[in-house]
Backbone as JSON, one array per atom type, in Angstrom:
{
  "sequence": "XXXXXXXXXXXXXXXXXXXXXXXXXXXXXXXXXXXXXXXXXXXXXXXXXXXXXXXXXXXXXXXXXXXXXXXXXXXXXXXXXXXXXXXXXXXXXXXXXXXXXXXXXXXXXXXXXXXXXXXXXXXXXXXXXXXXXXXXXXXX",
  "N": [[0.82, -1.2, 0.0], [1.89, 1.21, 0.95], [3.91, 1.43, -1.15], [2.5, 1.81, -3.28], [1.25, 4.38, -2.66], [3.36, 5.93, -2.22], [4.49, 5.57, -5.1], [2.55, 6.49, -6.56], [2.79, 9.58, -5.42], [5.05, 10.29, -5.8], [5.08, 10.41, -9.21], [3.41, 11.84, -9.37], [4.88, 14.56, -8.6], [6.8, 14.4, -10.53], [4.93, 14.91, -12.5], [3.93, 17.52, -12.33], [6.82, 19.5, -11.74], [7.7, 18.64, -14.71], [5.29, 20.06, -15.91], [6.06, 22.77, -15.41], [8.52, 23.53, -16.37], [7.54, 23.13, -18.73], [5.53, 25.49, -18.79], [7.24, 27.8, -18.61], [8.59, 27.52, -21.04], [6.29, 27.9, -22.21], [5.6, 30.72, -22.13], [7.99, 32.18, -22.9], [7.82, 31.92, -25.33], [5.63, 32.98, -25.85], [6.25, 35.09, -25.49], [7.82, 36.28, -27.21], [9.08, 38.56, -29.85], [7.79, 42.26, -30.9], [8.45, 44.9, -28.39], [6.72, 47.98, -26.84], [7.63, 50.04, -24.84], [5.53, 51.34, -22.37], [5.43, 52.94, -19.96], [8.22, 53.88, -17.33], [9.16, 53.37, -14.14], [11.67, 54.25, -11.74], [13.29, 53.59, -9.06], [10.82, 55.14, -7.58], [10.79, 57.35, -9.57], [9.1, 58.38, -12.37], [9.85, 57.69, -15.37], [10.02, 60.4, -18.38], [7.28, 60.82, -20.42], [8.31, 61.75, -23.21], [10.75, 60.8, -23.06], [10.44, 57.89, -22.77], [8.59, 57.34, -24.82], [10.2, 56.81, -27.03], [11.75, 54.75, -26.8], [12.08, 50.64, -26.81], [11.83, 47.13, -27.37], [13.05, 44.07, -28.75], [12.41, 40.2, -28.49], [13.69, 37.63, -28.91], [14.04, 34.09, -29.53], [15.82, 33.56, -26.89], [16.17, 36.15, -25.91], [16.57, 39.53, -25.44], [16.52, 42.14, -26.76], [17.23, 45.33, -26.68], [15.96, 48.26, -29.09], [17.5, 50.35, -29.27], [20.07, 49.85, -29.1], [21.21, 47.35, -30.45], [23.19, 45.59, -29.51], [23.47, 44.94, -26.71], [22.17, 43.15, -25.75], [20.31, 40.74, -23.8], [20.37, 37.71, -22.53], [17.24, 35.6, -21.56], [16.12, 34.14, -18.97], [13.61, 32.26, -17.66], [11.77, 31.51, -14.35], [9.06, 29.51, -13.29], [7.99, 28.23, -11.71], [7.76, 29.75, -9.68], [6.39, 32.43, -8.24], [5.1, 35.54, -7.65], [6.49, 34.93, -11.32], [9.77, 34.28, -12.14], [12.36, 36.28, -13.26], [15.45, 35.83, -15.25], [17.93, 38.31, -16.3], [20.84, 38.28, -18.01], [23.53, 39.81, -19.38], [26.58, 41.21, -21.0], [27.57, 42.86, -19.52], [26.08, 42.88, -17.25], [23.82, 41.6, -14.93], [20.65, 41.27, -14.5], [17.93, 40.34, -12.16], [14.65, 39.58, -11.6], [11.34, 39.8, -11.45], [8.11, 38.85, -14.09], [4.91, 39.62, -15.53], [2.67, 38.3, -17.84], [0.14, 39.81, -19.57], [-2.51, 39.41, -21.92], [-1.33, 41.56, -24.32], [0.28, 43.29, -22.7], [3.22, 43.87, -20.95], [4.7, 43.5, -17.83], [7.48, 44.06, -16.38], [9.27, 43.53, -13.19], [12.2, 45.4, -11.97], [15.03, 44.38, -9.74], [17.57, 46.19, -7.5], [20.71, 46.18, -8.35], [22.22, 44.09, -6.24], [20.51, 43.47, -4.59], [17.69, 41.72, -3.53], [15.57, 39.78, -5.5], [12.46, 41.02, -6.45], [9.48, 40.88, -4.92], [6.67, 42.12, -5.82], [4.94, 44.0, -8.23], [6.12, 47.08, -7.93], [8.24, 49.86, -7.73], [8.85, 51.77, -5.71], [9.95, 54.85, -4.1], [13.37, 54.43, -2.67], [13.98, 51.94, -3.55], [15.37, 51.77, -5.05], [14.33, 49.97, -7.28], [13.11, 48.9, -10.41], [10.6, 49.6, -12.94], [9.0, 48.33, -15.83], [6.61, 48.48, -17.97], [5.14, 47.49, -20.97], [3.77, 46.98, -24.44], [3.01, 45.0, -26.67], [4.2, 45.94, -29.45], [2.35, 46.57, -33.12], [2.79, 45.18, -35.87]],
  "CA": [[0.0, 0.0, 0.0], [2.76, 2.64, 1.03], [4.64, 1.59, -1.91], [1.36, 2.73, -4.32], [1.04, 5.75, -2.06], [4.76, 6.73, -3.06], [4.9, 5.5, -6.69], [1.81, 8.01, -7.05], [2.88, 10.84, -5.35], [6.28, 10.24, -7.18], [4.75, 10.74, -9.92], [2.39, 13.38, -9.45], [5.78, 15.67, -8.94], [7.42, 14.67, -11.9], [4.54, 15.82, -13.88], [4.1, 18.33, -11.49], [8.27, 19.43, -12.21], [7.58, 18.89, -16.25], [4.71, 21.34, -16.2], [6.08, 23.38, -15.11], [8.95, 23.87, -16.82], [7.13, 23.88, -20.14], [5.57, 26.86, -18.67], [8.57, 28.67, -18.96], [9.15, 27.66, -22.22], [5.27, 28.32, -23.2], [5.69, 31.91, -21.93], [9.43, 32.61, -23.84], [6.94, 31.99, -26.83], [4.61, 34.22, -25.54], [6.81, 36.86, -24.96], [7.92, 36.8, -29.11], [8.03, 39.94, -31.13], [8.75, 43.85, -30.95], [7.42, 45.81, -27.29], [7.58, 49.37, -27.11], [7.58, 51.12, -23.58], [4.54, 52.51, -21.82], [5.71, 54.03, -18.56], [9.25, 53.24, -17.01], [9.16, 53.92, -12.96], [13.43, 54.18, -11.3], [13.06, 53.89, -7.48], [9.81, 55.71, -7.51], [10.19, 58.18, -10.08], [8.32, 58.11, -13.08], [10.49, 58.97, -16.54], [9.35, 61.53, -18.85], [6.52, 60.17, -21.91], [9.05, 62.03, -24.25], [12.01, 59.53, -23.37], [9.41, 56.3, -22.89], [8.02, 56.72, -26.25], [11.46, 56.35, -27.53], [12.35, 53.04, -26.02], [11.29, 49.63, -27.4], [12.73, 45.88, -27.27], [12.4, 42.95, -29.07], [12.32, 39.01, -27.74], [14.01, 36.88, -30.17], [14.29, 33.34, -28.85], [16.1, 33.85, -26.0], [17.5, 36.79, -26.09], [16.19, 40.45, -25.1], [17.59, 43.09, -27.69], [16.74, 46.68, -27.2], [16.14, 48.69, -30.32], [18.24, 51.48, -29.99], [21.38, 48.93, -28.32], [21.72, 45.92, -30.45], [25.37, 45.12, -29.2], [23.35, 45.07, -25.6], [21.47, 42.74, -25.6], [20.69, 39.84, -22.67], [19.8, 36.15, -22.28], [16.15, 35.43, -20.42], [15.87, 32.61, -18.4], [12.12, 32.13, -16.62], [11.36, 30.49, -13.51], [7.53, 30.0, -14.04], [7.62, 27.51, -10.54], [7.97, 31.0, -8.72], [4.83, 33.21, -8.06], [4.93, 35.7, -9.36], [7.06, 34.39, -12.21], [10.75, 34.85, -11.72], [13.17, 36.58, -14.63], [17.09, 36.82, -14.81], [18.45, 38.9, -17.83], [22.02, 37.92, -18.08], [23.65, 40.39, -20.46], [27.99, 41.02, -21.18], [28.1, 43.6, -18.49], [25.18, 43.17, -15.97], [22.87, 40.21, -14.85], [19.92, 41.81, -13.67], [17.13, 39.79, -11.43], [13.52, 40.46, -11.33], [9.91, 39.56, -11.77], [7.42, 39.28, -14.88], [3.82, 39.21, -16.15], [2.27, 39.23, -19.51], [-1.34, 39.56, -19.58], [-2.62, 39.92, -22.76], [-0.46, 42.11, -24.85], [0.89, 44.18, -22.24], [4.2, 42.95, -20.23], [4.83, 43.85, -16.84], [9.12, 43.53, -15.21], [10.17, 44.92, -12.27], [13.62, 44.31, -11.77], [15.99, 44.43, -8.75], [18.65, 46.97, -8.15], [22.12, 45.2, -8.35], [22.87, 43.7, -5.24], [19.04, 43.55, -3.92], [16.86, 40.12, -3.9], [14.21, 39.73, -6.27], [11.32, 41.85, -6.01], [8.3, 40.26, -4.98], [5.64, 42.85, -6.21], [5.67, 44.73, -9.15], [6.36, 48.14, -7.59], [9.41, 50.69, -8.07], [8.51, 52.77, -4.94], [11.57, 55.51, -3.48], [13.89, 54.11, -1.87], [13.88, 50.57, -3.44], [16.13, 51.23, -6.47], [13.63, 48.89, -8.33], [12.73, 49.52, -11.83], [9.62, 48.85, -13.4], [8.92, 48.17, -16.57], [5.32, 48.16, -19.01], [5.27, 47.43, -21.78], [2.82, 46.69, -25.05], [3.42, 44.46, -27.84], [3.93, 46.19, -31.14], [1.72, 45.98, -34.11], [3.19, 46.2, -37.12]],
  "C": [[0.86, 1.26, 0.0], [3.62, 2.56, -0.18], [4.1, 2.49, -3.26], [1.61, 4.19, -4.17], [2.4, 6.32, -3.14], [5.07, 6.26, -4.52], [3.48, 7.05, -7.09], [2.29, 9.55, -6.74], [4.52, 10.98, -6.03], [6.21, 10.87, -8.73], [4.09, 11.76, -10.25], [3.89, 14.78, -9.42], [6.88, 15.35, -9.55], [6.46, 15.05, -12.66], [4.27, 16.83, -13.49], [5.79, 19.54, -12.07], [8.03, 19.74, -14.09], [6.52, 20.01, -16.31], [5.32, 22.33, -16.31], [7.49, 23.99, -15.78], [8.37, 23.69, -18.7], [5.95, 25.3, -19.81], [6.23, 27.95, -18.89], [8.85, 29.09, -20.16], [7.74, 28.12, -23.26], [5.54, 29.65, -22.95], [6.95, 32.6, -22.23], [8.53, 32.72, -24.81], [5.98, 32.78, -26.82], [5.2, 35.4, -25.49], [7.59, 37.01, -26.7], [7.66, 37.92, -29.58], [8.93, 41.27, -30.33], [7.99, 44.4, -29.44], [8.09, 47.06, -27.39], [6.82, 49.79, -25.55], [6.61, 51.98, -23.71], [4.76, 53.12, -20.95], [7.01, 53.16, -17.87], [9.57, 54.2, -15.47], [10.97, 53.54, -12.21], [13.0, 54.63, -10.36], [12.24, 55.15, -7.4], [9.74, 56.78, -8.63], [10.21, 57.71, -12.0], [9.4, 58.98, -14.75], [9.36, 59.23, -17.56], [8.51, 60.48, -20.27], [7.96, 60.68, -22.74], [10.34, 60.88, -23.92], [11.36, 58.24, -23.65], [8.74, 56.48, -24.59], [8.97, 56.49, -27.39], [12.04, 55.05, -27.3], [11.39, 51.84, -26.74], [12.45, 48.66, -27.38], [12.34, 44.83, -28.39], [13.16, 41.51, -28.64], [12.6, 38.09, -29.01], [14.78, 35.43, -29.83], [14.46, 33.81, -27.44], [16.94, 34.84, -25.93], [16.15, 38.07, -25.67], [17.11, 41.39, -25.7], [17.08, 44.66, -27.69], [17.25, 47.67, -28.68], [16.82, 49.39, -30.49], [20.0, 51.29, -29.4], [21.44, 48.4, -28.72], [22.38, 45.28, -29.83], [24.12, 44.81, -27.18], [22.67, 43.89, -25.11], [21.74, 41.19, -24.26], [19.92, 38.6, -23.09], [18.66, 36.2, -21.21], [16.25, 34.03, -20.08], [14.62, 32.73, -17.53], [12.24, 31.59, -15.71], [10.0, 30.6, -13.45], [6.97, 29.11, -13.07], [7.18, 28.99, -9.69], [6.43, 31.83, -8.96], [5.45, 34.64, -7.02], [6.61, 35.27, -9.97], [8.66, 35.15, -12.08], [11.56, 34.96, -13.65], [14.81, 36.48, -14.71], [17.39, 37.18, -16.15], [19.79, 38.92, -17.48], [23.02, 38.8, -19.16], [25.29, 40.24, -20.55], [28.24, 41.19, -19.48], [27.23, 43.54, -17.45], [24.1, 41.8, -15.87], [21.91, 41.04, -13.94], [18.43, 40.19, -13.46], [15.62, 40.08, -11.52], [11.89, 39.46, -11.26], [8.92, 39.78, -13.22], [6.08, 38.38, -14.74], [3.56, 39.65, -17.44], [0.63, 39.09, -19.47], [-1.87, 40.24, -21.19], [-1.61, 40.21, -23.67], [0.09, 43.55, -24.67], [1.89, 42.83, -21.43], [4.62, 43.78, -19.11], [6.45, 43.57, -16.24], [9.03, 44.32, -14.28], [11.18, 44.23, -11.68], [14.53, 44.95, -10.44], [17.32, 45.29, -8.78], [19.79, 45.73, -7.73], [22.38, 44.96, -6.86], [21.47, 43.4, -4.11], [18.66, 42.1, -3.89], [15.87, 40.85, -4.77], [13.11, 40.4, -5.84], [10.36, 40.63, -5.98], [6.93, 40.69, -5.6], [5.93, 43.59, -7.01], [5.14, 46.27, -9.11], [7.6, 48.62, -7.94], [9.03, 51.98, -6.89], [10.06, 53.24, -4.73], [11.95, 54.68, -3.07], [14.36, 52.39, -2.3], [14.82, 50.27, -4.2], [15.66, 50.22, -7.88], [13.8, 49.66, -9.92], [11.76, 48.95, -12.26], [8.79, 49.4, -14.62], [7.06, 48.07, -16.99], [5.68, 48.43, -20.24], [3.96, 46.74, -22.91], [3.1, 46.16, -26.64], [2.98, 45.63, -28.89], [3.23, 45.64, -32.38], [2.41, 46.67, -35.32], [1.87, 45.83, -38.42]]
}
């Protein structure tokens, strides 16, 4: 009987485990394509529409390439076990940490200042050094 017990629940978190990492990899595929910056908050303050409507990225496999940086660009890796959904952008010069959602065809980061833990909420209040990101898929 206890051997059932544990061959089932054995099993239940390996498919448990596999979900869950094709989560990850369904939401890399979700995140495909060009985004262009709706509002970009730096430890609480809010930059100007005239710079944000200048900014835009695009998601190309794995990779995160802003448009007006090629040469800059970073590696995404998901964790999609994590709640909310964990990010790391890995780039030459900086590995930044953070959090995402995509709802729809808006995308939500808020990322960690260097040397911080992972944000749990996707805020950018004073004092936090956060950064936080919206964003809205491009139509071309």
């Amino acid at each position: 009987m206890y051997r059932q017990l544990f061959c089932g629940v054995a099993l239940m978190l390996l498919l448990t485990s596999c979900s869950r990492a094709g989560s990850a990899e369904e939401l890399l595929d979700r995140l495909q394509g060009d985004w262009k910056f709706e509002s970009l908050v730096i430890d609480g303050t809010t930059a100007p529409d005239d710079l944000v409507s200048k900014m835009s990225l695009s998601i190309k496999g794995d990779q995160m390439v802003p448009t007006d940086s090629p040469n800059d660009k970073a590696a995404i890796k998901l964790d999609a076990s994590a709640n909310p959904i964990g990010i790391d952008l890995k780039g030459a010069k900086q590995h930044d940490i953070g959090i995402v959602r995509l709802e729809g065809d808006k995308l939500t980061l808020c990322l960690a200042a260097k040397g911080k833990a992972r944000p749990s909420t996707f805020e950018a209040s004073k004092g936090s050094q956060a950064q936080l990101w919206v964003l809205k898929r491009s139509v071309k």
